[in-house]
VEXDREN-2710 file (C-alpha; in Angstrom, 1 decimal):
% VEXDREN-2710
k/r/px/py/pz
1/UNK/109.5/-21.8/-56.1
2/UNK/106.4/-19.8/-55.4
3/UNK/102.7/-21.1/-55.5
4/UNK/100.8/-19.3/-58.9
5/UNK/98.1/-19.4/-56.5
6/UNK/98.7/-17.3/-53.5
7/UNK/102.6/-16.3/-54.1
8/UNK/103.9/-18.4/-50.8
9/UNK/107.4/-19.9/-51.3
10/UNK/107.8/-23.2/-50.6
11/UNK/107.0/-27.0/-51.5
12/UNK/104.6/-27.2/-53.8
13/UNK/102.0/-29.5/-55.3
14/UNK/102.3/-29.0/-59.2
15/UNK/102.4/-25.9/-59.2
16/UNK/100.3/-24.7/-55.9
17/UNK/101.1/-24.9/-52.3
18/UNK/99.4/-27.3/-50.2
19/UNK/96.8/-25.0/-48.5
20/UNK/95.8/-24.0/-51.8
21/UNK/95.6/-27.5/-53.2
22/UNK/93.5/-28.7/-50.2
23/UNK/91.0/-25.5/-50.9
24/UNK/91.0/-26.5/-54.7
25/UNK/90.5/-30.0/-54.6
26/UNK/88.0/-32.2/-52.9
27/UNK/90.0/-35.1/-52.9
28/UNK/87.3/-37.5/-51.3
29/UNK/83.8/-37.6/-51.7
30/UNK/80.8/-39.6/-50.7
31/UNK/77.2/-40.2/-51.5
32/UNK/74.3/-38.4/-49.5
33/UNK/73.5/-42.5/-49.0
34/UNK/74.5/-45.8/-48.9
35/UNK/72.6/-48.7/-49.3
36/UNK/73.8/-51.9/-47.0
37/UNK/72.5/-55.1/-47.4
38/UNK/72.4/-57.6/-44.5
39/UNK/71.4/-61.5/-44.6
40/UNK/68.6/-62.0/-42.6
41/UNK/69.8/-65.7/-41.7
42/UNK/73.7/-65.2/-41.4
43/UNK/76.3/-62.5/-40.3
44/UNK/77.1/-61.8/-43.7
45/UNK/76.5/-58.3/-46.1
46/UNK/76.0/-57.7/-49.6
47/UNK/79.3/-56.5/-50.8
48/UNK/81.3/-55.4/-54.1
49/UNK/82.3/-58.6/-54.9
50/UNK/79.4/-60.5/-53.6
51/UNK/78.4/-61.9/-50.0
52/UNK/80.9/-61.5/-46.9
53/UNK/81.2/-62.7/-43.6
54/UNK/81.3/-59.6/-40.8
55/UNK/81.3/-59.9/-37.1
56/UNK/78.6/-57.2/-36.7
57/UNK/76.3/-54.3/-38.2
58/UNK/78.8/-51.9/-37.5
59/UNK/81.8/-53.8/-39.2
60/UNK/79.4/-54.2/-41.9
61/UNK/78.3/-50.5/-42.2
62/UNK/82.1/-49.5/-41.8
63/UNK/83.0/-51.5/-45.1
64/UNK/80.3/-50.2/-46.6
65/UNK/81.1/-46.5/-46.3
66/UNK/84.8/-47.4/-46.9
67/UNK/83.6/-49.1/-50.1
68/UNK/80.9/-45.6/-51.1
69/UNK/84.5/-43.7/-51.0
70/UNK/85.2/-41.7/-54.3
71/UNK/88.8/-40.9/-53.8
72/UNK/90.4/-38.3/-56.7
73/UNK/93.3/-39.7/-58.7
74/UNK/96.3/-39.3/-57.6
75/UNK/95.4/-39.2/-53.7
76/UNK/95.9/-42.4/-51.8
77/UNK/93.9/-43.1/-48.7
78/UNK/96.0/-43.8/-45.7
79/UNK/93.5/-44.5/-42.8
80/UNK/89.6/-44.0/-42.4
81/UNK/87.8/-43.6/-39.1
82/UNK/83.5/-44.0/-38.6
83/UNK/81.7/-43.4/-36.0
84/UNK/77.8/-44.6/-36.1
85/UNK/75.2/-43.2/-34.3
86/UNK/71.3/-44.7/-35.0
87/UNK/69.2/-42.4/-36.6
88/UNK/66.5/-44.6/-36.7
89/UNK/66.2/-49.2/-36.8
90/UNK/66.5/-48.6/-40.4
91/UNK/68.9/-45.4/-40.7
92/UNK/72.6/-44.9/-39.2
93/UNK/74.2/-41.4/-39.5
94/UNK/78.3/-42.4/-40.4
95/UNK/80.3/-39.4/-39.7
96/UNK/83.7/-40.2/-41.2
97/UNK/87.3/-39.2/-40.7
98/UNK/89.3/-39.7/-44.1
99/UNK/93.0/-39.0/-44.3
100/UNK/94.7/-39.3/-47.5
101/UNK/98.7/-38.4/-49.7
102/UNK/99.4/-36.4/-52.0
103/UNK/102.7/-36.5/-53.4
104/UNK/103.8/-37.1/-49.9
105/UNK/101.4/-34.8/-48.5
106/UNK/98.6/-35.8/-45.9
107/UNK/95.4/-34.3/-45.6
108/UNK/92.2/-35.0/-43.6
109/UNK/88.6/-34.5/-44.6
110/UNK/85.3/-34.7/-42.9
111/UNK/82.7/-36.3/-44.6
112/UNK/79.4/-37.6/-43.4
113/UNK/76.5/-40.0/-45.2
114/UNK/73.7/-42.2/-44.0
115/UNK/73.6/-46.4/-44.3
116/UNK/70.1/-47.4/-45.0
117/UNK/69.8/-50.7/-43.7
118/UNK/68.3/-53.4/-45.7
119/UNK/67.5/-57.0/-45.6
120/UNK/68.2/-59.7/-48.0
121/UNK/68.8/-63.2/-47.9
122/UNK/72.9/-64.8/-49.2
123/UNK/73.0/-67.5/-51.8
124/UNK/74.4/-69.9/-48.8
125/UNK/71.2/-68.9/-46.7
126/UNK/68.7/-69.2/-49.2
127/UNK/70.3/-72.8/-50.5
128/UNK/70.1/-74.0/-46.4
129/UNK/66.4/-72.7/-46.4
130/UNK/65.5/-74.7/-49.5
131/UNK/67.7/-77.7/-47.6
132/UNK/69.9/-78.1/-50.5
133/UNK/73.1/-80.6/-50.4
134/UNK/75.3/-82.0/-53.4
135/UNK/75.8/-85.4/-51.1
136/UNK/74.8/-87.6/-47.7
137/UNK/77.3/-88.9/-45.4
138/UNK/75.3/-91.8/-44.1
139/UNK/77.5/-93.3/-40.6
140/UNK/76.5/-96.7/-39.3
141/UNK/77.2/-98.6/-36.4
142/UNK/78.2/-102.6/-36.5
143/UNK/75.2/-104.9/-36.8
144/UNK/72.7/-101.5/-37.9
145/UNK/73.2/-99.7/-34.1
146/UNK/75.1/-96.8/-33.0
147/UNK/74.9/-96.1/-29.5
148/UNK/74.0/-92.8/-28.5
149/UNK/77.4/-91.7/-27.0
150/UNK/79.1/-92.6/-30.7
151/UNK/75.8/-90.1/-31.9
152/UNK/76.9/-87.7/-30.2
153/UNK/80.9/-87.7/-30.3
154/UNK/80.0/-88.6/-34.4
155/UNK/77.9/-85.4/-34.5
156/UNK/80.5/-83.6/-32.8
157/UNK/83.2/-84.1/-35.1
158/UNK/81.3/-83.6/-38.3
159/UNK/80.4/-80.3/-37.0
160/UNK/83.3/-79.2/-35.5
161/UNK/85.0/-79.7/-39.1
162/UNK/82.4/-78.2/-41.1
163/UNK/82.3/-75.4/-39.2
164/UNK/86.6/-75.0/-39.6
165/UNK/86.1/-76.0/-43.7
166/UNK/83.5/-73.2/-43.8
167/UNK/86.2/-70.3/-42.8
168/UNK/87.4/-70.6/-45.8
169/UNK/84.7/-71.0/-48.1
170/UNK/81.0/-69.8/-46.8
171/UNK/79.9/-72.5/-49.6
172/UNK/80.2/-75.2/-47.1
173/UNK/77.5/-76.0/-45.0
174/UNK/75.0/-78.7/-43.6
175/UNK/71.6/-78.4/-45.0
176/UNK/70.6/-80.9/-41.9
177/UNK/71.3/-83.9/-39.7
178/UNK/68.8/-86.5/-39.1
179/UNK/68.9/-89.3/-36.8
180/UNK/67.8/-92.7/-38.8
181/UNK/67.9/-96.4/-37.9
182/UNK/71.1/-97.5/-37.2
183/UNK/72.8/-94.4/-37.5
184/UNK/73.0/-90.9/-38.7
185/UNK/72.8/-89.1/-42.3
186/UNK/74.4/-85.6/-42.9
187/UNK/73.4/-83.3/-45.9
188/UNK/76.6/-81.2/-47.4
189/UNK/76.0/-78.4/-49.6
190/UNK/79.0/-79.7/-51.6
191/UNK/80.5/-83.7/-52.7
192/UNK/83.9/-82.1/-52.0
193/UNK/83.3/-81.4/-48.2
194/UNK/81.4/-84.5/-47.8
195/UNK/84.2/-86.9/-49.2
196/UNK/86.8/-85.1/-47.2
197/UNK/84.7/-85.6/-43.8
198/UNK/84.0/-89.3/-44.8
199/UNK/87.7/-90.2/-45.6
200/UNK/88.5/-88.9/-42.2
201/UNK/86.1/-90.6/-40.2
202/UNK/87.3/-93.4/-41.9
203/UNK/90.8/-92.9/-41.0
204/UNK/90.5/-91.3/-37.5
205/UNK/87.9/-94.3/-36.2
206/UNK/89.3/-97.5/-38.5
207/UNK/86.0/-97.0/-40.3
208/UNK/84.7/-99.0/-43.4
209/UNK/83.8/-96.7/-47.1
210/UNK/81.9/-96.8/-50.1
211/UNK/80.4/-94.8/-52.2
212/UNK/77.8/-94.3/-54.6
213/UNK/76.2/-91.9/-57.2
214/UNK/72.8/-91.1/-58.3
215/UNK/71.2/-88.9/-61.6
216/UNK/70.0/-85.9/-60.0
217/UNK/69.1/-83.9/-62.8
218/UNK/70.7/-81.4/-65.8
219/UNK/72.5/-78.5/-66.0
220/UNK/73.7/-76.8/-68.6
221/UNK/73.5/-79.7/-70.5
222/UNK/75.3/-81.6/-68.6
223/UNK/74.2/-84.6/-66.1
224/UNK/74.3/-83.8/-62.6
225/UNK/74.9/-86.2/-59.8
226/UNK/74.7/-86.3/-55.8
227/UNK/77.2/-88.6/-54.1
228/UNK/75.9/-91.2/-51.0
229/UNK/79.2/-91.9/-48.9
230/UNK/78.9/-94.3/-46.4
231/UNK/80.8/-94.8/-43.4
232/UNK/80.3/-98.3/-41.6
233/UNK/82.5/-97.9/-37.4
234/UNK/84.0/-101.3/-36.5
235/UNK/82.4/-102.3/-33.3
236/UNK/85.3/-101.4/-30.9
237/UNK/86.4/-98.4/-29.7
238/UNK/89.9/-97.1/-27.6
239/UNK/89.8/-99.1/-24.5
240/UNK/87.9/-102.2/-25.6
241/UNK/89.4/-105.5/-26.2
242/UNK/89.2/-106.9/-29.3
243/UNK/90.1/-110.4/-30.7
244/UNK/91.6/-110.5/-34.4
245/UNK/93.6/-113.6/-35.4
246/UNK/93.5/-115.8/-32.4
247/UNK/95.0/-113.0/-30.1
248/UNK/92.9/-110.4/-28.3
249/UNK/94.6/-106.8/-28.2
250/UNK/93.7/-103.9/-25.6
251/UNK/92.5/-101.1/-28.0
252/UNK/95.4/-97.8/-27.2
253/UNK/94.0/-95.8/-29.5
254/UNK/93.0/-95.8/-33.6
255/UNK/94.0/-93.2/-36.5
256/UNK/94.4/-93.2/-40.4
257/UNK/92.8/-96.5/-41.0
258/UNK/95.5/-98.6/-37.9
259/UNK/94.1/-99.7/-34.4
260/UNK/97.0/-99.7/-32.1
261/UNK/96.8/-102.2/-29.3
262/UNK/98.5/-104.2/-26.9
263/UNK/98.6/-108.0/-26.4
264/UNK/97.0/-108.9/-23.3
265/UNK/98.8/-111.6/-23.0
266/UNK/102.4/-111.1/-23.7
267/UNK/102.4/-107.2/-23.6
268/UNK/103.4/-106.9/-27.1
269/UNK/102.7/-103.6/-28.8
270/UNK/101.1/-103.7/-32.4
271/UNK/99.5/-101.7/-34.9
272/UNK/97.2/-103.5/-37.5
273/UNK/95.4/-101.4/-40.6
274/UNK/91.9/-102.4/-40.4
275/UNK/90.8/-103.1/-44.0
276/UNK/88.5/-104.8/-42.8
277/UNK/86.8/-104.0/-39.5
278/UNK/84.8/-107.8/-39.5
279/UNK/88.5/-109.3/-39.4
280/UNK/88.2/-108.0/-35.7
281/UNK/85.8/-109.1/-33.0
282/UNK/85.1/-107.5/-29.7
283/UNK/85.9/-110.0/-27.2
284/UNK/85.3/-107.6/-23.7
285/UNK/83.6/-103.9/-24.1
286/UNK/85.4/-101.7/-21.8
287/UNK/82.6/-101.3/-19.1
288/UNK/83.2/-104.5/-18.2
289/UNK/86.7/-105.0/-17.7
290/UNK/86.9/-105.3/-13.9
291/UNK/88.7/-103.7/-11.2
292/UNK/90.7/-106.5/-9.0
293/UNK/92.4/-106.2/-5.5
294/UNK/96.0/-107.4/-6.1
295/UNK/96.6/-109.9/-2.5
296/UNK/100.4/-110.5/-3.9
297/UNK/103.3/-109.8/-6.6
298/UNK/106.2/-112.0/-7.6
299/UNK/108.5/-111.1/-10.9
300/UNK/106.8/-112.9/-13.1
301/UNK/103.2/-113.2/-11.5
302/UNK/100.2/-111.5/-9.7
303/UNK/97.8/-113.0/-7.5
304/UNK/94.1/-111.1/-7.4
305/UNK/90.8/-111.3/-5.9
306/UNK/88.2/-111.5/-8.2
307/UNK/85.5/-109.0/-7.5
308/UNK/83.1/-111.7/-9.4
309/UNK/83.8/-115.0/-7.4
310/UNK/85.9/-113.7/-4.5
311/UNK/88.1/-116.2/-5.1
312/UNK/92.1/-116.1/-5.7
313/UNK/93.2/-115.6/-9.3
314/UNK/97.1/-116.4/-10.3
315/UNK/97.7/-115.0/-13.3
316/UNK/101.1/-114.2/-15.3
317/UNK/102.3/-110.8/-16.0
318/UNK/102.8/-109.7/-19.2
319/UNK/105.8/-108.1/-19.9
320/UNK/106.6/-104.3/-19.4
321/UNK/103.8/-105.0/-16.5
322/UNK/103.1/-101.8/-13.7
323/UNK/101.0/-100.7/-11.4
324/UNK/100.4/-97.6/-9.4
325/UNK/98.0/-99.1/-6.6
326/UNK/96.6/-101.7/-4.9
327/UNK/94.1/-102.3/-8.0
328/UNK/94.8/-103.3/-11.2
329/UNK/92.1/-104.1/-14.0
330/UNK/91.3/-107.7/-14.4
331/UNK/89.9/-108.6/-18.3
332/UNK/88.5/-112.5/-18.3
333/UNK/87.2/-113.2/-21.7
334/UNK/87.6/-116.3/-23.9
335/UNK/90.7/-117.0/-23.6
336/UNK/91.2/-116.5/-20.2
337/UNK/91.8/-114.1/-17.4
338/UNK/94.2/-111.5/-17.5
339/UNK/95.9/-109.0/-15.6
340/UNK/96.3/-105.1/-17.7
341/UNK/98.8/-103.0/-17.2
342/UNK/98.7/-99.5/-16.0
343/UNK/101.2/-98.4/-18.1
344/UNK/98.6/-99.2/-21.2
END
């Protein structure tokens, strides 16, 4: 087999050898130019099939060339190198290193264009600068309060998993947060993200829901409606100890709508769905659980100083009762007084 070409014998490509083919074909080609659009609020560019996130200008202008590539049918691009230099704050000169098959044969070209740098604004940005949102996720505290710690862990959250929901669709976001009596409204740019957030406040923190609609205006004929969800905390948190039912529990922890406690009293572990957060009652905040000086120990009881009235306190130990030092925490409420163990 010879190449019509230039007579070589060997492998050809139709019916030309590969040094001929790579004179005669171009293979790649690329415009003088190429225009690259950048939101002016977000790290996102203008691409083929609309806006995408990018970690920087050059990733951005690196796509951009890659997308400006012509490549002739029948070749197949294998890799694609750029390297930027600034030509100007407006102007980058991409000098780019193509290499590409044919037939099973690889070739390299040298091609080199300019990305003119432009600003523009994505439809995410431009809907947060008008402070758009589909719904409100309105979070109260018992009795119309939320203390600022529960603001800030609250705020936290919602954030933390907005910010994870919007990895996978730049539609998500919060058009704002504002701080209002008793409590704390958020703006989603969706009802979708809004109602997932509120059902998991309400099942992480034992929370109360509802939920309401309101006539926001037309489109397309049909009416369109933003969503209110409302979360309502119960007025204990992990650590506190809460009455429900004539028995007072330690607080352990809470998840999925159950608060799982302890019986200070008998040392019996529970878990209770809170379906209603007024069927509990907070019968000793954590901060003032005390710290108590333990003057004796028998099998079944332990003999304190209260740090209150310095006087001698014989209480009976629950069951499954330990300590680890000469302290143990001392919770007098209602009921009575009684000694927690460290083990809870």
């Amino acid at each position: 087999m010879f190449c019509v070409e230039c007579g070589r014998e060997g492998e050809l490509i139709g019916s030309i050898c590969r040094d001929c083919y790579s004179k005669k074909h171009g293979l790649v080609s690329v415009r003088d130019h190429v225009d690259l659009t950048l939101c002016a609020h977000c790290s996102s560019m203008l691409a083929k099939d609309g806006w995408r996130d990018v970690g920087s200008v050059k990733e951005a202008a690196e796509l951009a060339v890659g997308e400006a590539l012509e490549v002739s049918k029948g070749a197949k691009l294998t890799d694609m190198r750029v390297s930027l230099s600034e030509k100007d704050e407006r102007n980058l000169q991409a000098d780019v290193q193509v290499m590409l098959t044919v037939d099973g044969h690889g070739f390299e070209r040298q091609l080199g264009t300019i990305v003119r740098l432009k600003r523009g604004s994505c439809q995410e940005c431009s809907k947060q600068q008008g402070r758009y949102y589909e719904a409100i996720l309105q979070v109260r505290g018992p009795d119309r309060t939320l203390p600022r710690d529960a603001e800030v862990e609250i705020e936290r959250m919602v954030n933390s998993r907005v910010a994870s929901m919007r990895k996978s669709s730049r539609e998500i976001f919060l058009s704002r947060t504002e701080r209002v009596k008793g409590g704390l409204d958020f703006y989603f740019s969706t009802i979708s993200s809004a109602r997932n957030v509120a059902r998991e406040l309400q099942g992480s923190l034992c929370a109360a829901f509802k939920e309401s609609s309101s006539l926001w205006g037309r489109r397309d004929g049909k009416d369109i409606y933003r969503m209110t969800y409302l979360v309502r905390l119960p007025g204990f948190s992990k650590g506190d100890v809460v009455a429900h039912q004539g028995k007072e529990y330690l607080v352990r922890g809470m998840s999925k709508g159950v608060m799982h406690g302890i019986d200070i009293k008998s040392g019996e572990e529970r878990s209770m769905a809170v379906k209603d957060p007024e069927g509990f009652s907070v019968s000793l905040p954590k901060d003032r659980i005390l710290k108590a000086q333990v003057l004796s120990e028998s099998e079944k009881e332990i003999q304190l100083l209260d740090p209150e009235t310095l006087g001698q306190v014989d209480l009976a130990k629950p069951n499954g009762f330990r300590r680890k030092g000469e302290q143990v925490r001392l919770a007098k409420t209602k009921l009575g007084a009684f000694a927690l163990s460290d083990s809870w």
